[in-house]
C-alpha positions in Angstrom: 65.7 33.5 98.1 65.7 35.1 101.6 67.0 38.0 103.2 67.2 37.6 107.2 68.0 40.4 109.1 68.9 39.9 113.0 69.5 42.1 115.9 72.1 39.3 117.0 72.6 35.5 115.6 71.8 34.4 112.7 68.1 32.7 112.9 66.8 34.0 115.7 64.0 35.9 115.2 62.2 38.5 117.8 58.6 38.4 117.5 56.3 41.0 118.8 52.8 40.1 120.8 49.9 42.0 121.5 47.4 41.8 123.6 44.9 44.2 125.7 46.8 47.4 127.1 50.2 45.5 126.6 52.9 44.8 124.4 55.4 41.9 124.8 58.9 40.4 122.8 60.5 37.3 123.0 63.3 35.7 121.2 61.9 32.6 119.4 63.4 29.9 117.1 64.3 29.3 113.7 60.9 27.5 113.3 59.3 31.0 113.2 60.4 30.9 109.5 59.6 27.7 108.8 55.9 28.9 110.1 55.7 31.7 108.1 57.0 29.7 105.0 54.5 27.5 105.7 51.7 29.7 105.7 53.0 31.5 102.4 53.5 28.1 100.3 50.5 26.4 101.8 48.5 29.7 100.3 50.4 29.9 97.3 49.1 26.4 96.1 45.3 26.4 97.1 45.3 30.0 95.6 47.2 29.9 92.3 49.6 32.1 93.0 53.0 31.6 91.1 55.6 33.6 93.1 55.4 36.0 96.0 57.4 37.2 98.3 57.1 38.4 102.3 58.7 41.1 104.6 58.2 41.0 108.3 59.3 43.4 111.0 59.4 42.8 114.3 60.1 44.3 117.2 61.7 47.9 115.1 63.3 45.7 112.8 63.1 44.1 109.5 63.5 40.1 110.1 63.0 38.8 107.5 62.5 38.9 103.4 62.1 35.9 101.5 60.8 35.1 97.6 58.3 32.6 96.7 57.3 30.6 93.6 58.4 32.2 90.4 58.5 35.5 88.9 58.1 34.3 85.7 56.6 30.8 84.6 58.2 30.2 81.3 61.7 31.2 82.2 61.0 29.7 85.5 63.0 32.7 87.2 62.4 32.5 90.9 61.1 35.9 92.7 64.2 37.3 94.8 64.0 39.8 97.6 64.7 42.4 94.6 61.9 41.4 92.1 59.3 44.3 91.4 55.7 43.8 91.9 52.8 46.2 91.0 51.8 47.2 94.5 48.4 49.2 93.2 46.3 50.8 95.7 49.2 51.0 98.3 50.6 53.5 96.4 48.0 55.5 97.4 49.9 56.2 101.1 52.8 57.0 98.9 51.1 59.7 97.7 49.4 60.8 100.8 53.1 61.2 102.0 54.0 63.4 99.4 51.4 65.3 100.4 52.3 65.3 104.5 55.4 66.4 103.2 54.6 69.4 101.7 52.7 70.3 104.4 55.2 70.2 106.4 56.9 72.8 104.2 54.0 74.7 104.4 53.9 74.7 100.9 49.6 72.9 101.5 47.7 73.1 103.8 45.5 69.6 105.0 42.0 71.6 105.5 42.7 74.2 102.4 39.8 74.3 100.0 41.5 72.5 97.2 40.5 75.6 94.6 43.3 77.3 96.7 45.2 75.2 94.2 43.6 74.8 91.5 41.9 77.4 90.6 40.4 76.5 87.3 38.7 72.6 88.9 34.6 72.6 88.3 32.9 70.7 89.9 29.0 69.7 89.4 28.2 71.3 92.6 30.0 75.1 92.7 29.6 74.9 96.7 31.8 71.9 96.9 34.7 73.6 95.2 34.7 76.0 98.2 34.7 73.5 100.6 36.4 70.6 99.7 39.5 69.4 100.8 42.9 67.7 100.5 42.6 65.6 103.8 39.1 64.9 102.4 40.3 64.0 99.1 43.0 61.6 100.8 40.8 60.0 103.1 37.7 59.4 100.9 35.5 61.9 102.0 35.7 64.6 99.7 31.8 63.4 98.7 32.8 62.7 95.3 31.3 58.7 93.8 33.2 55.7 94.7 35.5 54.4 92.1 32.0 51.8 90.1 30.1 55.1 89.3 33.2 56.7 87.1 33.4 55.8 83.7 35.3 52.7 83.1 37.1 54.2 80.1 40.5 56.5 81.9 41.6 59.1 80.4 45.0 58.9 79.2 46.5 61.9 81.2 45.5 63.4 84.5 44.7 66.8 83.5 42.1 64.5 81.2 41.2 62.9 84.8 40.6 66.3 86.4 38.7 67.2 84.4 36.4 64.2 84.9 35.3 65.9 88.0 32.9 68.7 86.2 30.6 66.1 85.0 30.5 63.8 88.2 27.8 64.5 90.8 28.4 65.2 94.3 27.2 61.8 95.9 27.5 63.4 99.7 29.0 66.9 101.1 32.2 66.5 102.1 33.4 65.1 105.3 30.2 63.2 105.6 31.0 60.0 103.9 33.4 57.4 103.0 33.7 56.7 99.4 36.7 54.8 97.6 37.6 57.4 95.0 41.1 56.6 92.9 40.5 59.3 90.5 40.6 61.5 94.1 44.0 60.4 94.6 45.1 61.6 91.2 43.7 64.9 91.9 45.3 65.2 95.4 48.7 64.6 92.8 47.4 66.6 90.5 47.7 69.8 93.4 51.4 68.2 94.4 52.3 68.6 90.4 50.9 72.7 90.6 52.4 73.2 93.9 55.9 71.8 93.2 55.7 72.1 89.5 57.2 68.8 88.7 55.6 65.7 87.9 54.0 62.9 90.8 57.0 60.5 89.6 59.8 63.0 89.9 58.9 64.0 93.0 58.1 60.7 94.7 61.1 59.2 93.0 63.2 62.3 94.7 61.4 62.8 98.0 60.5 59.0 98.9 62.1 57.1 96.8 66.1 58.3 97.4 65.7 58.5 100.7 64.1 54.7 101.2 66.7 53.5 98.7 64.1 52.1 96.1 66.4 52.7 93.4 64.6 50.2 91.3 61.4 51.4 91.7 58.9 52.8 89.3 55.3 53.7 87.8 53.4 52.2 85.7 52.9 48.8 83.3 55.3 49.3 80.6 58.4 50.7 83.3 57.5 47.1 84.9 58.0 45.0 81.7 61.3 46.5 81.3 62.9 45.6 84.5 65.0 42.5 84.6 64.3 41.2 87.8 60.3 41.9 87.8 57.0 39.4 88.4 54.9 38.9 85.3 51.2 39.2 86.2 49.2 36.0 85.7 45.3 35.0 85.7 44.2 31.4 87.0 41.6 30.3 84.3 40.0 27.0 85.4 41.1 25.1 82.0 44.2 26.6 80.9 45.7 26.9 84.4 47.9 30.1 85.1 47.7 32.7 82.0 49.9 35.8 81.5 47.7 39.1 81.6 49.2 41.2 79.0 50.7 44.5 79.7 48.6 46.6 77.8 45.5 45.9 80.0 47.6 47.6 82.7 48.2 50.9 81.1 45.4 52.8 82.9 48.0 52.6 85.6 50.2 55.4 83.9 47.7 58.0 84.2 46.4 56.5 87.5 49.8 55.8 89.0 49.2 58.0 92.6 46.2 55.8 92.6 47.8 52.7 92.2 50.3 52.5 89.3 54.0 52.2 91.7 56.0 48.7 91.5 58.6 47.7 94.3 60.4 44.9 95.5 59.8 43.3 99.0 63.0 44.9 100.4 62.1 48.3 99.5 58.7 48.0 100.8 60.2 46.6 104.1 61.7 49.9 104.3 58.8 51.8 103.7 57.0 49.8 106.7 59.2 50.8 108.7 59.3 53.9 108.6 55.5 53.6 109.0 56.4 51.9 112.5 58.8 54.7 113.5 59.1 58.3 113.7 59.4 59.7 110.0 62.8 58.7 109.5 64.9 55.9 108.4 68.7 55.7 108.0 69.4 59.1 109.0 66.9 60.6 106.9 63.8 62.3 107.9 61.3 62.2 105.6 58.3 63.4 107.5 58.0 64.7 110.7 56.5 62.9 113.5 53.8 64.9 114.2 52.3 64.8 110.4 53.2 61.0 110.5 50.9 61.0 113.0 48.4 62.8 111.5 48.6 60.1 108.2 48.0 57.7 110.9 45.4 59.1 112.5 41.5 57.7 111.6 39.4 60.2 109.6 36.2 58.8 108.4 34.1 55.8 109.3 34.1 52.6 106.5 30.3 51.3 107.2 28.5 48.2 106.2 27.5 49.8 103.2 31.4 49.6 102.0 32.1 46.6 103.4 30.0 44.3 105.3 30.6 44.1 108.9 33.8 46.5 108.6 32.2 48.3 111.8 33.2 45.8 114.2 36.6 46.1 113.8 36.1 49.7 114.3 37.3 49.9 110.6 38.3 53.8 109.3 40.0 55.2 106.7 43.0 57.5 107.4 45.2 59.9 105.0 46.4 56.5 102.5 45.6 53.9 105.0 42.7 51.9 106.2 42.7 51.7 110.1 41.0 48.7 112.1 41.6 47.7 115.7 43.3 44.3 116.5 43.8 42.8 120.1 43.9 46.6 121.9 46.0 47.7 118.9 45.5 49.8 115.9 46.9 48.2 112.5 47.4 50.0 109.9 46.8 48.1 106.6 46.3 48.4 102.5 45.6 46.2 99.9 46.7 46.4 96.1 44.9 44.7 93.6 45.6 45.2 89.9 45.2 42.2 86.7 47.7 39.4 87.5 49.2 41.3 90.7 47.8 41.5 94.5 49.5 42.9 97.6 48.7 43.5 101.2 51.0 46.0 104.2 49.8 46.1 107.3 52.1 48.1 110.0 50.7 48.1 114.1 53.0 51.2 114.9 52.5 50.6 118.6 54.0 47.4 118.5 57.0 48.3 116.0 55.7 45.5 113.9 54.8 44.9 110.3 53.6 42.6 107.5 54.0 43.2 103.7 53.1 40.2 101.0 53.0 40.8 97.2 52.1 38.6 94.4 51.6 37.8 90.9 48.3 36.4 91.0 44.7 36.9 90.5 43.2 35.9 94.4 42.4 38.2 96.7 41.8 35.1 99.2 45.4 34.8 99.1 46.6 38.3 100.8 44.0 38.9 103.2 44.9 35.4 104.2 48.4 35.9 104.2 47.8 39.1 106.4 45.2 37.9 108.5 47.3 34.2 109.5 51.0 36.4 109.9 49.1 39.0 112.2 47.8 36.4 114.4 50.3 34.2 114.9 53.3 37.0 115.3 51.2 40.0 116.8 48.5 38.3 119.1 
């Protein structure tokens, strides 16, 4: 099912292009979505993936949403513009937002030593607690291990995640070094819950949520199952085809959540683009301000070849929730989300106005960097 939304007749579609120190728009055809539905059901099949769907902003605007496949292979329910997805690590921005916001408040501070508070977090090294910081935490550089040297076991509540960080050893001072740390995330929620006194769910529900309209939205595995209109995750084995992944191998997620437990639907996360691509508001209501949207924005700390091969020559860094890289003279902004049975990919070039998000409920990571990689070229270059 799609969801086309134009600035004039129904159809046309204004596509954004980027090149070197400029930025042009042109009116193009109908056949624009017939490309992009060609790139999404050509990757669907060699992939595996049973249902998807795709949002695309161009030009300031949302211009299409369409569903793919099926949501659910034995009811054969077909995904809609409204089915929920796990979106994992892009709820990481989510929660770097909550964060921007309350700085905004003044209620945190970005470079405040994060004992400020916290006051009762150990660390191994006592120096660090002095000296590390909520901008570090959010951008990976807090020095604390990447996400393979924590145990694999997660505690079942944050405070039981906190307290992880007593045993773990500093693997670089802070600042220095990026390391993927999701349990750094949930401590970055963990201050939001002391500061505001309410839980990471309430608050994102009633700070980012309301305002972007994702009334549907939620946290974690067993929220997910409940929802009528929602993707059921699936595995591709190469004998028994495509298998359901049970729920219950998805419940880290509820302690984990900030880290990469939200679920949304492809409309709601077109919203959430957009704002990316604006100024901090949407329909009337501001939900950042622009200079602090900036500063999400804004790259923090090298990713090196020792994170991922080759990332330097993209200029590849790691911002407050996003990953930055540089594309045709432009910066995109971009996350993946990759949990059992469900992948998804947003990338936003704020410059340009323009924006990509694909979520699925499959197992291939192939299938949404492709996605992103074949939209971005063909409607950004």
């Amino acid at each position: 099912m799609a969801k086309v939304m134009t600035p004039g007749v129904c159809g046309r579609l204004i596509a954004a292009c980027i090149a070197v120190g400029a930025l042009t728009s042109r009116a193009a055809s109908a056949a624009d979505f017939a490309a992009a539905d060609a790139v999404m059901v050509g990757l669907m099949s060699s992939d595996h993936i049973p249902g998807a769907a795709l949002a695309l902003i161009l030009d300031g605007r949302i211009v299409l949403e369409k569903g793919y496949g099926f949501r659910d292979l034995t009811t054969h329910a077909p995904v809609t513009t409204a089915t929920l997805f796990n979106i994992g690590s892009i709820s990481k921005s989510f929660t770097a937002l909550g964060i921007a916001q309350l700085a905004d408040r003044r209620q945190v501070a970005l470079d405040a030593p994060v004992a400020r508070y916290i006051p009762d977090l150990r660390l191994s090294d006592p120096n660090a607690v002095r000296t590390m910081t909520l901008r570090q935490l959010l951008s990976h550089s807090s020095g604390m291990p990447a996400d393979a040297q924590w145990p694999d076991l997660v505690p079942s509540t944050r405070e039981g995640i906190a307290g992880e960080f007593a045993s773990m050893p500093i693997a670089a001072p802070p600042g220095t070094r990026f390391q993927y740390c999701t349990r750094c995330i949930v401590l970055a929620a963990c201050i939001l819950e002391h500061v505001t006194g309410e839980s990471w769910e309430a608050y994102t529900r009633e700070e980012i949520f309301v305002p972007l309209e994702m009334t549907t939205a939620s946290f974690g595995p067993y929220a997910l199952a409940k929802a009528p209109d929602r993707a059921r995750p699936y595995r591709h084995d190469a004998v028994f085809g495509d298998v359901p992944v049970a729920w219950d191998r998805l419940r880290y997620l509820d302690p984990l959540a900030p880290g990469g437990g939200i679920n949304a639907s492809i409309d709601q996360m077109a919203r959430y683009a957009l704002l990316q691509v604006g100024t901090g508001t949407i329909a009337g209501h501001r939900l950042v301000s622009a200079p602090m949207l900036a500063e999400l924005h804004r790259p923090e700390i090298a990713v090196g070849d020792d994170w991922t091969p080759g990332a330097t020559r993209e200029n590849m860094h790691y911002a407050l929730g996003w990953f930055t890289a540089d594309r045709h003279g432009a910066r995109v902004l971009f996350h993946f989300g990759s949990n059992p049975g469900f992948r998804a990919v947003i990338a936003v070039i704020p410059s340009a106005k323009a924006g990509v998000v694909v979520l699925a409920n499959g197992d291939s990571d192939h299938f949404t960097s492709a996605a992103m990689r074949t939209l971005i070229e063909r409607y950004f270059r």
